[in-house]
N, C-alpha and C positions, 0 to 999 in steps of 0.2 A: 148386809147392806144391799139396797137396791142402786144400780149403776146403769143411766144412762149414756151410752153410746152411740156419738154420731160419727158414719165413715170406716163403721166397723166391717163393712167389704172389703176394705183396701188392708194394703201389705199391714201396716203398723197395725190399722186397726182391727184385724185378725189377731193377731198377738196378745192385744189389750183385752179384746173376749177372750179368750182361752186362758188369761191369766188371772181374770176376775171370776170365772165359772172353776177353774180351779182353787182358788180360795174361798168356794164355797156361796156366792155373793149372788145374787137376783139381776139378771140383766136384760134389760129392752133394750133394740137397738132396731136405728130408722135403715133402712134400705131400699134399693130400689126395685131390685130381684129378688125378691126372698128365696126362688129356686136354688138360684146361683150363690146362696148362705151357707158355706159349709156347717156354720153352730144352729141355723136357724130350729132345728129338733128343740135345740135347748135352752134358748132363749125366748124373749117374747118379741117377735117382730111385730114393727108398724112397717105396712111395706110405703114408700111415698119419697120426698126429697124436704133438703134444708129450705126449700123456700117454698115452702108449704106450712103455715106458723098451727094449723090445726094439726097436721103432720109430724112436727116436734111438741105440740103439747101434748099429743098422744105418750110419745117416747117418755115426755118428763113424766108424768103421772104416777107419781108414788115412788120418785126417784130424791135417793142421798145424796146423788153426786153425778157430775159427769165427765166422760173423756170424749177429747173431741180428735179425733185425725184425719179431719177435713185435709187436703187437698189438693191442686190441680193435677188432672189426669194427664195431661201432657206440659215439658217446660219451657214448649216453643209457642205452646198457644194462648192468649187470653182466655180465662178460665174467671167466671166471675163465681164462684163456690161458696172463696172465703165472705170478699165485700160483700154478697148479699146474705151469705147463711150463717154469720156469725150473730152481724147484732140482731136476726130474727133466733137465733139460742137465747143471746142475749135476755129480748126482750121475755122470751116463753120462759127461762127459768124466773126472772122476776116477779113475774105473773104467777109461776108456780109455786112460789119461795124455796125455788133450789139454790142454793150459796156456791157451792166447792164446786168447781170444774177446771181443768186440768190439757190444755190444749196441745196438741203437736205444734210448733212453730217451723223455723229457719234462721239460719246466723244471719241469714242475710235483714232481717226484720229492723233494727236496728245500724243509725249511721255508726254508733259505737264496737259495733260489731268485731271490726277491725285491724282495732287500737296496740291492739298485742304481737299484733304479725310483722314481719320485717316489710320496709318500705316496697322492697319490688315487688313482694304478693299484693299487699293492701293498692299499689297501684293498678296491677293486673286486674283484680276484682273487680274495683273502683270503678274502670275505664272501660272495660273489654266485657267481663263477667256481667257484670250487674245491667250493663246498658245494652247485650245482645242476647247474647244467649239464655242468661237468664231476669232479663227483664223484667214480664208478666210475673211470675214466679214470686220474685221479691218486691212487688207492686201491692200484689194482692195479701203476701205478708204481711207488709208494714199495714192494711188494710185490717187484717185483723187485729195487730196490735191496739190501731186508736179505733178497735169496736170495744176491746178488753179494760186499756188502761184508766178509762174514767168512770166504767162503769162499779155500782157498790158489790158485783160479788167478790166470794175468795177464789180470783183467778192466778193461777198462774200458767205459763207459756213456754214450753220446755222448748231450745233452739240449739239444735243440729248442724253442724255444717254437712256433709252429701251422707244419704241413708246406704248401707250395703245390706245384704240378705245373708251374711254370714254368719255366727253360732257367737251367742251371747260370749263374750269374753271377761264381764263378772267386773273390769276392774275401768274405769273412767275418772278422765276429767272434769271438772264443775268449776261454776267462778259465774259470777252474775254480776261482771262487769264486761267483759267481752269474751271472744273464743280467746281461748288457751292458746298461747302461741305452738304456730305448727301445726293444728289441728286440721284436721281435712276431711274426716269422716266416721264414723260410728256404725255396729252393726243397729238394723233396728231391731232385734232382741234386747241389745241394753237400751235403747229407748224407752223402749216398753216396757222395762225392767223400773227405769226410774218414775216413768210417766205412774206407773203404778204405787209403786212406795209414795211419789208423792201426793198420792189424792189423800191421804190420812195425815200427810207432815204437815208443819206448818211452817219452816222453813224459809220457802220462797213464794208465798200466799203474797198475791198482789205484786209480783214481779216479774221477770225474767229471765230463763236461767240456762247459759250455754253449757253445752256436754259435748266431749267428744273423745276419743280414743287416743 
């Protein structure tokens, strides 16, 4: 399979290449320093950014499918990444009749997100979380969701509550109604564990789907 990957610099999406290049699988991914590419030997870089649409039609070209693990590099600052560099995927896979992609999200994307937690977290989040500190963050989420939800591919939007750099632990949560009560965080090795199962499943094609530890 040919796999396009956007964002495959960052934590998750390092993982996402290393675990499609180990199943054997074709991959290009956009970057912006290909120096700074640990895989770039064994991939095929487009070096360039998401908001460069010749940039990402490069990347799609002759691409099955794609993962996205766009974004923001800080979660105190407005980052416009997702808003701008989504629906330009968006658009570049339509054009390229690429269907399946496979996006990193946040719990926070969704007001239903919530729904499962006891009253004093869901307040805490609500109030405190969502409207300070992580503001920008879950702004730019929900941005990607309505670039996602009306458009005709098979997307779906995998949604994490906080990512850790800890050692795949093999066994999670799922429910694609809200996070799991209690939930709080996931290593991204099982991110990447499921982000990758799912680009073949069909599952949660066209939805949204909470995971956490």
């Amino acid at each position: 399979m040919n796999i396009a990957i956007f964002g495959a610099s960052g934590a998750t999406g390092r993982l996402l290449t290393e675990r499609s290049l180990a199943a054997g699988h074709r991959v290009a991914a956009l970057v912006r320093t290909p120096a700074k590419f640990a895989s770039a030997g064994r991939v095929r870089v487009v070096q360039g950014d998401v908001f460069n649409p010749a940039a990402i039609a490069d990347t799609l070209q002759g691409a099955d499918a794609v993962f996205s693990a766009l974004g923001a590099k800080s979660p105190f600052d407005k980052d416009d990444t997702l808003e701008r560099g989504i629906p330009l995927i968006v658009e570049g896979m339509r054009a390229a009749g690429v269907k399946r992609i496979v996006v990193l999200g946040s719990s926070g994307a969704l007001d239903s997100a919530l729904d499962k937690q006891p009253a004093w977290r869901r307040w805490i989040v609500e109030h405190v979380v969502y409207t300070t500190l992580l503001k920008w963050p879950v702004e730019a989420q929900r941005a990607q969701w309505r670039a996602l939800a009306p458009s005709s591919l098979d997307w779906t939007m995998v949604m994490p509550p906080m990512l850790t750099n800890g050692p795949a632990k093999g066994h999670l949560r799922v429910d694609g109604e809200a996070l799991p009560r209690n939930g709080s965080s996931i290593s991204r090795a099982d991110v990447a564990d499921f982000m990758f199962h799912e680009l073949t499943a069909r599952e949660w094609v066209g939805k949204g789907v909470y995971i956490c530890h």
